[in-house]
N, C-alpha and C positions, 0 to 999 in steps of 0.2 A: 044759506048759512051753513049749512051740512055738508058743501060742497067747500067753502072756505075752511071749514073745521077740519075737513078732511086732508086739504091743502097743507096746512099746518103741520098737522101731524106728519104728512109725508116728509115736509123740507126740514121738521126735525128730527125725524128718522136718518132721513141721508145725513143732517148734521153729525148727529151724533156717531153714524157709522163711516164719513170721513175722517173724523177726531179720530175714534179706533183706529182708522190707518195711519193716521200722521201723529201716534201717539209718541209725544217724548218722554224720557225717564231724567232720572237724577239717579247720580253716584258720588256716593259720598262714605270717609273710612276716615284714620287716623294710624301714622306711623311711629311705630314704638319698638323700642332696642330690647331686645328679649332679655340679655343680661340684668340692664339696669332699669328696666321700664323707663328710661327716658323718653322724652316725645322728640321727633325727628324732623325739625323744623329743615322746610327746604329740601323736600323729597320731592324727585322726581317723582311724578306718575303721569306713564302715558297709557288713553284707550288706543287698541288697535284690533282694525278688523281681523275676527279669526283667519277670516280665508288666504286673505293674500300681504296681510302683517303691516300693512298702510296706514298709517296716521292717522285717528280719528279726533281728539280730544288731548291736550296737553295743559298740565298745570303742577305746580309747588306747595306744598303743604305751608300753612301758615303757621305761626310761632306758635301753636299749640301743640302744631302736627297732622290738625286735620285738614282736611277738603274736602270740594265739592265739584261737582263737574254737570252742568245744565245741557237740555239741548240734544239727546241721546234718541236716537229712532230705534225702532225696533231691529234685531237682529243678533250674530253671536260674537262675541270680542272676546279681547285679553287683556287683562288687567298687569303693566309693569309698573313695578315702583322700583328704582333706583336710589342709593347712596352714597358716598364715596365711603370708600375700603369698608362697606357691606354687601353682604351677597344678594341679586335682585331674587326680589319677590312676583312670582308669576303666577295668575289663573283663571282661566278660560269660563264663563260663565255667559248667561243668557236673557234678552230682555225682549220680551211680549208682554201682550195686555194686560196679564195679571198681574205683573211686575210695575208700578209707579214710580217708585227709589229704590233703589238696589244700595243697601248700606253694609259694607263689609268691616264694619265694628274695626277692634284691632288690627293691627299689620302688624306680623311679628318680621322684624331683620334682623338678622345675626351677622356680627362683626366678623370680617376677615380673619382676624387673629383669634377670637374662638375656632374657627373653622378648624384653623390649621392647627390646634392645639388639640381638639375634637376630633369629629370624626369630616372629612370635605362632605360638602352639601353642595353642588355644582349647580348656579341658577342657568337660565337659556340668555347665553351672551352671545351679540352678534356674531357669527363667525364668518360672513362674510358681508361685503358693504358693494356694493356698483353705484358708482361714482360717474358718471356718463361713459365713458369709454373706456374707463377702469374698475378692474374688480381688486377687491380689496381686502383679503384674510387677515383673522386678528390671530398671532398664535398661539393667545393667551386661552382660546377655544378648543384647543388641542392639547395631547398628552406629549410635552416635553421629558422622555427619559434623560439621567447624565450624561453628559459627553456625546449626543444623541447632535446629528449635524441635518442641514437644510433639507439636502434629499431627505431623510426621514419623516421630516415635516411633511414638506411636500406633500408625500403618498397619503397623509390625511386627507388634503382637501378634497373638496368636493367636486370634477369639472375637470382633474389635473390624474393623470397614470404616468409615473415613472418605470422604466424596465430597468430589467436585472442588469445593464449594461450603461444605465443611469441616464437614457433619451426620456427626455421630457414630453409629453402632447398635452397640451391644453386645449379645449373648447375644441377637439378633433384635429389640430392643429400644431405644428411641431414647434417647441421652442426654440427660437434661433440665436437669443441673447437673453445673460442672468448678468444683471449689475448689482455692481454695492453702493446705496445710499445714491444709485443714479449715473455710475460712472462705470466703465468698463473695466474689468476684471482681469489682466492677463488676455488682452485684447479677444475678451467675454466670451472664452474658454467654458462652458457651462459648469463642469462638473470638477473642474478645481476650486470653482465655489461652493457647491451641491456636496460635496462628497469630504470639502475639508473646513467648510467656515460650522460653527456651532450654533444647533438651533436656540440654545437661551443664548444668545446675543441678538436676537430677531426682535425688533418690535412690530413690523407689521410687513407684510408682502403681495407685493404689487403685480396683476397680470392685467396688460394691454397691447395694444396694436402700437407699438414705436413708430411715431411721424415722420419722414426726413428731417432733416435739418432748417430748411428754408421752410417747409409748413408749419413748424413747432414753435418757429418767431412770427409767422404772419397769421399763422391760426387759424389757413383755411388749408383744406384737405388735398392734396395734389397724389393721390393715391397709392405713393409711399408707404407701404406698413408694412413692419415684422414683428411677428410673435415676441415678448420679450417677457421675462421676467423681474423684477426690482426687488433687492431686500433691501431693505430698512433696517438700518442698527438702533439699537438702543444707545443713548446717552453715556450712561456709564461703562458700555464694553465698549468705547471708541480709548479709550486707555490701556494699556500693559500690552500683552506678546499672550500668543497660543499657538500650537501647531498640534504636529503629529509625525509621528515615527512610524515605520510599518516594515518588520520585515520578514522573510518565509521561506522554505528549502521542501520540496516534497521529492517524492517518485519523478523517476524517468527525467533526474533532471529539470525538471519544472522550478522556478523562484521568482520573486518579484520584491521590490522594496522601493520603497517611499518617503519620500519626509518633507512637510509644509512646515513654513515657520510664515508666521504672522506679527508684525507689530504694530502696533494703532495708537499713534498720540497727535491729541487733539486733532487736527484737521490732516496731518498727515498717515499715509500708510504706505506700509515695506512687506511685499513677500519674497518668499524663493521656493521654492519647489523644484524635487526633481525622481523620477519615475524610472524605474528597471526593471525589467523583466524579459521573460518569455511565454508567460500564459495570461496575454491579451490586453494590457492595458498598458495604452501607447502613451497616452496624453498628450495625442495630436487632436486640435478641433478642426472644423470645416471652412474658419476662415484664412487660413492659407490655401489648404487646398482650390477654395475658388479662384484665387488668385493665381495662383502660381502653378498652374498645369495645364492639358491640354495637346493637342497634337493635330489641329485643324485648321480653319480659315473661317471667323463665323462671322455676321452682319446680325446687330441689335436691333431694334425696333428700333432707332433712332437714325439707322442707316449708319453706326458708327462699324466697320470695317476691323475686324482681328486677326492676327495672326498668333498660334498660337501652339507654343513648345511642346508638348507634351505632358502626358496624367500619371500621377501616382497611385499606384492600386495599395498605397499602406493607409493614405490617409481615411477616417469616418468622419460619419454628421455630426456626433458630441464626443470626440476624444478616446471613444474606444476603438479598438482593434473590430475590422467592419467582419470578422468570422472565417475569411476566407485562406486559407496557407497557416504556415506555424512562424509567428513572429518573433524577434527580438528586438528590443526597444531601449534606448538610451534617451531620455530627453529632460532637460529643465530649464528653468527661468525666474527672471524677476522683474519685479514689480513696484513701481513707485508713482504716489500719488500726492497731489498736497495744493491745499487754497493758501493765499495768503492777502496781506494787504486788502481786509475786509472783506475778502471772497473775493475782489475783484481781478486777481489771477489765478488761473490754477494749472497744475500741469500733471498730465499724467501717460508712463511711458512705459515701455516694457520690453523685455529680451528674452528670445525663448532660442534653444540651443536645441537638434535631437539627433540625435541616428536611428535608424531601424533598417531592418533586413526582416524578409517574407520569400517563402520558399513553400512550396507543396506542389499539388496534383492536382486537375480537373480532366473530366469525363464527360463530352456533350454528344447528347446526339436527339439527331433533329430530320425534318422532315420537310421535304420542300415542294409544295403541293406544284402540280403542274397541268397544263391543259392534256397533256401527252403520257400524264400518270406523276408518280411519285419519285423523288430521287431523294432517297435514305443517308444520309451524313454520319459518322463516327468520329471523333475526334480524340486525341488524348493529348492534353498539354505538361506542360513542366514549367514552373518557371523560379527564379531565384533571383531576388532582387534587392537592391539594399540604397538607401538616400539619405545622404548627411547635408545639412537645411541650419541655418542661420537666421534669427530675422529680429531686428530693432525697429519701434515704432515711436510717436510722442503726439502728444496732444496739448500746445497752451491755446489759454483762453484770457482774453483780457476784455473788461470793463472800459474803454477808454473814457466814461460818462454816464450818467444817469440812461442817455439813448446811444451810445455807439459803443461794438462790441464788435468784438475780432479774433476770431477762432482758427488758429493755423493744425494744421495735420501731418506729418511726414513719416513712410516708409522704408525697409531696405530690405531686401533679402536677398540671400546667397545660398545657392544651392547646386547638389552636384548628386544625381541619380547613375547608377550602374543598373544596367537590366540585361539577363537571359532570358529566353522562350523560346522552349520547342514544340515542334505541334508534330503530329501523326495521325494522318486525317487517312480515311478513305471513302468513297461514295460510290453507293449501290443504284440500280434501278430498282421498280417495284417487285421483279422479278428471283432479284435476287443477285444478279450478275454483276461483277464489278466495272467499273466504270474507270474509276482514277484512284491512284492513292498519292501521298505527298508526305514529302519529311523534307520539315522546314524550321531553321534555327534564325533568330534575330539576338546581336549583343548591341547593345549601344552606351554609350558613354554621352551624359548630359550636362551644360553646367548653364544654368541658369541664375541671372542679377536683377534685380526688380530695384524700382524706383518709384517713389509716390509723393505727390503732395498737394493738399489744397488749402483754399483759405478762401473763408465767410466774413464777409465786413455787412455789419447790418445795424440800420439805421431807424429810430426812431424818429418821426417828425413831429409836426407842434399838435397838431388836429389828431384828434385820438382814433387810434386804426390806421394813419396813414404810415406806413413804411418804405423803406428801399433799403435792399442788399443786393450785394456782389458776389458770386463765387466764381472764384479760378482752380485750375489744376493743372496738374501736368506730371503726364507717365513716364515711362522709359522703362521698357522691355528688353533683357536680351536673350539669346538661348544659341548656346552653340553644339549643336551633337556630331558625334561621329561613331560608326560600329560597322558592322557586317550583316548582308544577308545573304543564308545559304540555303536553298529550297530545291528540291528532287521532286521532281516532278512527274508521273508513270500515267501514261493512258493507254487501255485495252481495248477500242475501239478498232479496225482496221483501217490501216496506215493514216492514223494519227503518232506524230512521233512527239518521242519525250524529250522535256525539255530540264535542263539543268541551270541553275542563275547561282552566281557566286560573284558578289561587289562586294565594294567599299562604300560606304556612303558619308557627305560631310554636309552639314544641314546649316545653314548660319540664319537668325531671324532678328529680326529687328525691328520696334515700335515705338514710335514717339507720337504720343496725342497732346493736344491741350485742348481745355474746354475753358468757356468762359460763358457766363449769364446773370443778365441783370432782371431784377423783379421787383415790379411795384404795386404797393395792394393802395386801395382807394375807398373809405368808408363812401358807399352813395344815401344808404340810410341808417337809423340806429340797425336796421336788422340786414342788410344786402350791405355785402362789400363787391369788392372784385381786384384780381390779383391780374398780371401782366408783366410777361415775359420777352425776355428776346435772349438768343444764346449765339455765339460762335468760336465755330470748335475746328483745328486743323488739326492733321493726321498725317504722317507720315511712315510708309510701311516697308519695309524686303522682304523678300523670301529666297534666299541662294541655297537651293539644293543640287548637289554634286552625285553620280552614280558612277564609278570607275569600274570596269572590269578587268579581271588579270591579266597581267600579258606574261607574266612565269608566278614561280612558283612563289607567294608570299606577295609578290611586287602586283598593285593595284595602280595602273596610269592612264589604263584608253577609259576615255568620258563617255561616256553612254549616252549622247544624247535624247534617245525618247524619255527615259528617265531622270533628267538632270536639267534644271531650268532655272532662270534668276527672273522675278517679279519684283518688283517697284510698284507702293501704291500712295497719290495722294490723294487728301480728300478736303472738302470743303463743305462746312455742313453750317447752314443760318436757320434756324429757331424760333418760331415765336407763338406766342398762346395767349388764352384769356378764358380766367376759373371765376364764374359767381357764384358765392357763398352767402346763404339766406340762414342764417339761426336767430329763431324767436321763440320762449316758451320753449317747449318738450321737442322741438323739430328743428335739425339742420338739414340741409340740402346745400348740395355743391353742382355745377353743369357749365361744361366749357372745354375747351380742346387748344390741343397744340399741333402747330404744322411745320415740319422741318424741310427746306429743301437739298438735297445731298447733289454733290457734282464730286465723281472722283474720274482720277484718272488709271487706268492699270496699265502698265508697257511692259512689255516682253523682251525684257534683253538680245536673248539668246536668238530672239527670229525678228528681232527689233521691228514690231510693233504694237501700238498704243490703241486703246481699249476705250474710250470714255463715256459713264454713264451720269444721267442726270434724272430725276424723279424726288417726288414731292410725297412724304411721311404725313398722314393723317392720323391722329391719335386722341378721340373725342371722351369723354368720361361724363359721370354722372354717379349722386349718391345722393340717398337719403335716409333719415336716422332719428327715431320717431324713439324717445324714454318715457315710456308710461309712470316708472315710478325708478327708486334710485337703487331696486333689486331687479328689474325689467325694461330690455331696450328689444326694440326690432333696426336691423339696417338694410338697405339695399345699392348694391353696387351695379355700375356698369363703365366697362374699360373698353373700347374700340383699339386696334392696333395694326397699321402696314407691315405686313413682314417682305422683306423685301430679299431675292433670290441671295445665298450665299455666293463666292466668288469661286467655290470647288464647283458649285451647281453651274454656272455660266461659262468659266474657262478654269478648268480643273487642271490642278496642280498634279501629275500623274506619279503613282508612284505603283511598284510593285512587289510590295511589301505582301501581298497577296493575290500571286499569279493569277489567279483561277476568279476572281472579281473584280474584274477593270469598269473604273468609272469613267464617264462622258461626259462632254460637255452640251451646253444647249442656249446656245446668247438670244433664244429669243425666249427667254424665260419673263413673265409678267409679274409683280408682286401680288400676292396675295393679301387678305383683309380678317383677322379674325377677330371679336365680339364676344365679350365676354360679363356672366352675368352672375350676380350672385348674391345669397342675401342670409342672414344669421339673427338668430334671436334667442335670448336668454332671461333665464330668469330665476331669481332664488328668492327662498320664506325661510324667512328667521327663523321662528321658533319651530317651525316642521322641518326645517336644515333638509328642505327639498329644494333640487335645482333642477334645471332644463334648458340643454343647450341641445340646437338645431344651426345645422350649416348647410346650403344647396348651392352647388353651381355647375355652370352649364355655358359651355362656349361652342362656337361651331363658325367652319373659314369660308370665306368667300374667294372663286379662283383659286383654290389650294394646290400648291406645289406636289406632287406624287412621285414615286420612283416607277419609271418605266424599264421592265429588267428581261430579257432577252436570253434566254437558255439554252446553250445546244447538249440535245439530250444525248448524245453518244460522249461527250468529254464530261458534260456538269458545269462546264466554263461559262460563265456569265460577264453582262457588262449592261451597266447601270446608267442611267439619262434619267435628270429630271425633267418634269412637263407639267403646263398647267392641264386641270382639272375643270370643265366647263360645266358639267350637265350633273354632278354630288357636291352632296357638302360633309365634309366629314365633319365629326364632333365627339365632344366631351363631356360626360357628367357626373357629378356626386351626390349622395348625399347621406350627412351625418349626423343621427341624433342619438342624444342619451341624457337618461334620470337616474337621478338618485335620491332617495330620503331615509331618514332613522325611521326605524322602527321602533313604536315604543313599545314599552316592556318587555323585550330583547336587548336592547339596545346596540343594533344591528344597521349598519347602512347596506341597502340593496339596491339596484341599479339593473337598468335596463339600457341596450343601446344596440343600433342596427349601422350599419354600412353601405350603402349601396355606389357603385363604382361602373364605368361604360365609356369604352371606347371606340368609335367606328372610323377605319379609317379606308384609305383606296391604292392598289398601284395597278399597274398593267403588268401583264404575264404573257410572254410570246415564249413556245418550247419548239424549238426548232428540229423537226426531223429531217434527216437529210436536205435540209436547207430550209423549209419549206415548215412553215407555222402559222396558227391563226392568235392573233392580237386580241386577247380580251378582259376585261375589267374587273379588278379580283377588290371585292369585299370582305376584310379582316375586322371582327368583332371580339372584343373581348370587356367581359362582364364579371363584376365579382358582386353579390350579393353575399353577407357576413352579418349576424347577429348572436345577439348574447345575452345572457348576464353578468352579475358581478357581485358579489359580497365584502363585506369587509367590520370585523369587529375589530375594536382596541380597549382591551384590562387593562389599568395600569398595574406595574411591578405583577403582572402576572401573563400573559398571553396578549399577541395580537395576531391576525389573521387576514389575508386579501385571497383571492379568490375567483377568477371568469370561467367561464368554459362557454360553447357558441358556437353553431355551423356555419361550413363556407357553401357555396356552390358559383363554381367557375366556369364561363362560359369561352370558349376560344375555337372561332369558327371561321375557317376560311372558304369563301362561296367557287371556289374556282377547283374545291374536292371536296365536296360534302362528304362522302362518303369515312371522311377523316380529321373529321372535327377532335376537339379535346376536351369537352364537357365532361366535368366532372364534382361527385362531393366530396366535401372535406370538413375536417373539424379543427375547433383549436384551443389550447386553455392553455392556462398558467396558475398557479396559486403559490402560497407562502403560509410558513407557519412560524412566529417565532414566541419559545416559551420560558417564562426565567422562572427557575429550577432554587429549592433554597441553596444557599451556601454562594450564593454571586454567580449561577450555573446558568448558562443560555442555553437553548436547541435550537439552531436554526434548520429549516430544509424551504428547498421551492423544488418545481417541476414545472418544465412545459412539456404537453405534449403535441404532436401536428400530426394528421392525418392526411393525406391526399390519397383519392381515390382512382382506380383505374378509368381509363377513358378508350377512347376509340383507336386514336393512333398509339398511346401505350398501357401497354394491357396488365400492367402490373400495380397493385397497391405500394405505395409506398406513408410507412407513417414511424414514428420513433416519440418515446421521451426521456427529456433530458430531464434524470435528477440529480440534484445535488441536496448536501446536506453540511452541516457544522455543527461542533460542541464546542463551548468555549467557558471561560472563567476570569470573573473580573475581580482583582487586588485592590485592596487599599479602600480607606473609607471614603476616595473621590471616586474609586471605579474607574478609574483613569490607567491602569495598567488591565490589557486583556492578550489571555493565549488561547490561541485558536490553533484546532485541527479539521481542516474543510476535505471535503470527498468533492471533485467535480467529476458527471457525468456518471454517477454510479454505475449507471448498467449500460455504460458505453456504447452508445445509441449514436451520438455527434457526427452524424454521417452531413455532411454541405450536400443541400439538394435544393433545386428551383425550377420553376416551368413557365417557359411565357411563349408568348404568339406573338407575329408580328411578318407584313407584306409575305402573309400563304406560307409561310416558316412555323414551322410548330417545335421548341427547344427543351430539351428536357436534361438539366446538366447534375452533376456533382463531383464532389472537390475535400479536398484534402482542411481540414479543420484540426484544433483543439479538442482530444479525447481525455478518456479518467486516470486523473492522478490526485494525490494525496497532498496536501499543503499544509505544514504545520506554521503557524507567524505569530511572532509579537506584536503587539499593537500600543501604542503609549501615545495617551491625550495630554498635551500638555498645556498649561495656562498660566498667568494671572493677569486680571482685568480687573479696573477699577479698584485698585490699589489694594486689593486681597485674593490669594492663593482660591478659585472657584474649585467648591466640595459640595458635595450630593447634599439636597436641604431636603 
């Protein structure tokens, strides 16, 4: 009996002290308008966990106002109540066992319009949203000043750093496209959007991975992504006209002017824009440049074969002047967009016009490690160059049906480059002694026509998920140049004699590609599809390069044949693949490959004959993508890819643009195989407006192509052959994270964030002494490890502030001269200060400073900072007139300097930049949207 009693009491002991842990509570309150004691029937209130801001409990206050909320485990949440046009109610509280019901009596809410008539009471409003593959800022989260435009915004969010030069990174990652309301901007030009659309016309702003085209309709991942930006307009600024006027006269000659004009009605929009100056801002972006330059012969991963004109050294990544020379810049365009017939066409197109000219100085010297010791480089260049560029594009799209859709694209540009460069090189031994010097001039005259066009027909079928589209295309390349090269050539060697080269040269190239590919996706379950491809694509190619020497004085007619060759290339490339795509619940996954077989043929005119290569493109993928909640995803990638030898690396087109580096050929070149991996994860809390984003990747080739390079150490004279690589693997990797959150009661965002970067890569090194050298296998490493922090407050109508500073340490080591590595530290900041002053008065100033530190082969520090600073004053009750006087470079520091490694070469250059002058400009915002003149509220 005593034993059974005893029983008892135990199994109601554990009763009772499991109840204790599975103890649930009730919450229960009532919503009430502080003004009017009204009760607020149809209040949101949601519980949410403190930690990670997740859903717990949701419910509507009843026609009283109150509620209740059952079911609550122990632990620590946050209390939001929602209204429409009142401010939310938030606070953090606590339920343990001493707690039963947790009753918070009143809610007081204060109306919008008290607010703003009072004193702002700012509750914690989402400020950002992740949507699966999209993140999603509200900007109503943020301090909109007047007349105050996108980049502005921008620099608030959390996860996004814009520079003084207005390059975007998000999530460690460079922005490559900003659209409006989803559509291309001035064929999405960044910073004509960023720099001239305003940010109270923003309702909400979009950052994701842009899908291609045929993924975005079929909905499975074909591993197409670019970084992109989206704004969202609000409703009622899709009406009236805005722009902006800009213009400025300083020192030394310095000016630049401006002017955007915008008009927005209903579904259509009109800009024009156009940019002048000489202190750096071109308002060229990077998608011509990718297009339309070059001066090589390259082969895709697809085995599609290039020929390729030649590069412009004016154009940048986002529209600015990339720092290097002293610019002048002419450029503008416009812009036209518009749906009609119920959205189901739209068309949108644009013309952009520019000149520019880029002239200055560069200063390299380098280091070129060798088995047999060191051979010391100097260089001094000159160059002056100038490119006047054309280019029209267009975009319809038509609905033909509920399922069938047909999106056309077309191209054109015209362009015509003039280019100078002289170089003054001379090369040393380790000793000291000279070796060789060279004075060498190149002019050329370029004129370049481009052609583009494709077209998507995509086809809904009956069974949901089943589709089929079509894309075709078709290029048309041409480039025709002509110029001179003149190069003096001295070697001190005994009896090596010097050589003198003076041509003509006339370059003619020619491209015609067409592609075409059909794609079928196939629902197999609610959650597995699979997609299925097949492409084919014909190419046809020339290359007629001419080299004349003189035969009197001016007159250029004997052909040079080593230098002078005509190539023909056709290609025949059949395609085909298959991607399964598994999404159920919180996980996608994608796995599947494509295989191209490529047959081309290359003939040699000039020694008539033909070339033909045939090989099979392997290109496997894999990803998966795991969203915990809709502020936190994890993803992981994997891209496989054949690189298959270029046609310079196989049967090089030989030029001698630079006597002293001849390249080889090598046809028994194999393709190589590189793997690549990589995986990202993010994550933001509401009301602690902390985020964290992480990026890693990591690739490395199989069979890698290498440059095998051959020195004779009494000229310096080199000549280069590619080989495969049997017994290394070279590779690549990064990785990048950083946080941020507010601080409370500072109300300060602080931010941490590291770098880490690594390259290993291989060539051969033969240094030839009087004939006679040993062959050995040079290991180039370079390493950049980079960390920091970062701050940033914003007052409204009174100060705001940003702020990093952060050590570098670089590593660059070549195994074939240890003794003459480049390791070394460094540092790096930047910050910003802007303060308004009574009376409509700004202050702006920023500073970066850069440090590099002396290293092994160059034994000097080198560090500078650039300040700049403005005063300015805004007129009128919109604030919409500002004059400005800017200082740049105050303590003229602007010196261009860079260092990199690369195959046992150790480069140490600088160059002629943009230094301190004074700018005084007008600035005039202009508007009216939504049928009223917009003035500072």
């Amino acid at each position: 009996m005593k034993r059974l009693l005893l029983s008892v009491c135990l199994l109601f002991s554990f009763g009772t002290c499991l109840k204790a842990q599975t103890q649930q509570h009730s919450i229960k309150g009532r919503t009430i308008d502080t003004a009017s004691t009204t009760l607020l029937s149809g209040t949101s209130v949601a519980i949410l966990n403190a930690k990670d801001s997740t859903l717990v409990k949701f419910t509507r206050t009843s026609e009283n106002g109150t509620f209740e909320l059952n079911g609550i485990k122990n632990g620590k949440f946050i209390l939001l109540a929602s209204y429409p046009k009142y401010a939310d109610f938030v606070e953090h509280f606590t339920l343990d066992s001493t707690t039963q019901v947790k009753d918070f009596g009143k809610i007081n809410l204060t109306g919008m319009a008290k607010l703003l008539a009072d004193v702002i009471i700012k509750g914690n409003r989402a400020a950002m949203k992740i949507k699966g593959d999209t993140v999603e800022f509200d900007p109503k989260a943020f301090n909109i000043e007047p007349n105050s435009k996108v980049e502005d915004l921008l620099k608030q969010f959390p996860g996004i750093q814009v520079d003084k030069d207005g390059k975007i990174t998000a999530q460690g990652k460079t922005v490559q496209k900003v659209l409006v309301d989803g559509e291309e901007f001035f064929g999405d030009d960044p910073t004509l959007v960023t720099k001239n659309l305003r940010a109270d016309m923003v309702e909400s702003v979009q950052l994701y991975d842009k899908a291609s085209d045929q993924a975005s309709f079929t909905g499975i991942d074909d591993g197409e992504k670019t970084k992109t930006i989206n704004v969202k307009l609000k409703e009622d600024k899709k009406n009236g006209y805005f722009g902006k006027a800009q213009g400025g006269y300083g020192t030394d000659d310095y000016y630049s002017g401006q002017l955007m004009l915008n008009k927005f009605w209903g579904k259509k929009k009109f800009s024009a824009y156009g940019i002048f100056g000489n202190n750096g801002t071109v308002g060229l972006g990077w998608d011509d440049r990718d297009k339309y330059s070059g001066s090589a012969m390259t082969m895709s991963d697809d085995g599609y074969m290039y020929f390729n004109s030649g590069g412009d050294d004016f154009d940048s990544y986002d529209g600015q002047y990339n720092g290097e020379g002293l610019p002048v810049a002419r450029t503008g365009g416009l812009h036209f967009d518009s749906k009609w017939n119920k959205d189901k066409e739209s068309l949108n197109t644009n013309y952009k016009i520019g000149s520019i000219r880029v002239s200055g100085d560069r200063n390299t010297i380098s280091q070129n490690n060798q088995t047999a010791g060191v051979i010391n480089n100097v260089s001094d260049q000159y160059n002056n160059n100038d490119m006047f560029r054309q280019k029209l594009d267009a975009t319809y799209e038509i609905k033909l049906d509920t399922t069938l859709t047909l999106k056309v694209s077309v191209d054109g540009t015209l362009k015509e480059s003039n280019t100078f460069n002289r170089y003054n090189t001379e090369s040393r031994n380790g000793a000291g002694s000279l070796i060789n010097s060279t004075d060498r001039k190149l002019e050329n005259n370029v004129k370049d026509q481009v052609f583009n066009a494709t077209a998507l027909l995509t086809k809904r079928l009956k069974k949901k998920g089943r589709t089929l589209s079509l894309s075709l295309s078709e290029s048309i390349n041409k480039s025709d140049t002509e110029g001179y090269l003149n190069s003096d050539n001295k070697f001190y060697a005994t009896g090596r004699p010097d050589s003198l080269i003076n041509q003509y040269k006339v370059n003619q190239i020619t491209n015609s590609t067409f592609r075409s590919n059909l794609a079928y996706t196939e629902p197999i379950t609610t959650s597995l599809s699979v997609i299925v491809n097949y492409g084919l694509s014909l190419m046809n190619g020339q290359s007629d390069r001419k080299s004349f020497n003189q035969s009197a004085n001016g007159v250029y007619n004997i052909l040079d044949t080593e230098f002078s060759n005509d190539y023909e290339l056709d290609q025949i490339i059949n395609q085909g693949g298959a991607v399964l795509n598994y999404k159920k619940g919180k996980s996608i996954a994608t796995l599947g490959s494509k295989f191209s077989g490529v047959n081309f043929k290359q003939f040699d005119v000039y020694n008539n004959r033909a070339y033909t290569r045939n090989f099979v493109n392997y290109m496997p993928q894999a990803s998966y993508q795991y969203r915990f909640s809709q502020q936190k995803s994890l993803r992981f990638n994997y891209n496989g890819n054949t690189n298959q030898p270029t046609l310079e690396q196989i049967q090089p087109i030989r030029v001698n643009t630079d006597p002293l580096n001849i390249t080889l050929g090598n046809p028994e070149l194999r393709p190589s195989f590189r793997s690549s991996i990589s995986a990202n994860y993010n994550s933001y809390k509401v009301i602690s407006d902390q985020s964290i984003w992480l990026s890693a990747y990591y690739s490395f080739t199989a069979n890698p192509i290498v440059s095998d390079v051959v020195t004779e150490t009494s000229t310096a004279k080199s000549t280069y052959k590619s080989v495969n690589l049997s017994n290394e693997i070279p590779s690549n990797f990064s990785f990048n994270g950083q946080t941020s959150r507010k601080i409370k009661g500072i109300d300060m965002n602080v931010g941490i964030n590291g770098y880490v970067y690594g390259n290993t890569s291989y060539n051969y090194i033969t240094s030839l002494v009087n004939g006679v050298g040993n062959r050995v296998l040079n290991n180039t490493k370079n390493y950049v490890y980079q960390g920091g922090v970062n701050i940033s407050k914003y007052i409204e109508k009174k100060y705001n502030f940003y702020g990093r500073f952060g050590p570098t340490y670089n590593v660059a080591r070549a195994s074939v001269n240890t003794s003459s590595n480049s390791d070394g530290w460094g540092w790096d900041g930047y910050g910003r200060i802007e303060v308004q002053l009574p009376g409509k008065f700004e202050v702006y100033t920023d500073g970066q400073y850069e440090f590099k530190g002396a290293t092994q082969t160059f034994n000097q520090d080198f560090s500078r900072f650039l300040w700049n600073a403005s005063v300015s004053k805004k007129f009128f009750k919109s604030q919409n007139l500002k004059a400005s006087l800017a200082v740049n470079d105050i303590l003229n520091q602007n010196v261009g300097f860079d260092r990199s490694a690369s195959n046992g070469n150790i480069t140490q250059s600088s160059y002629t930049t943009i230094q301190r002058y004074f700018l005084f400009s007008l600035i005039w915002d202009f508007s009216k949207m939504g049928g009223g003149l917009q003035t500072k509220k």
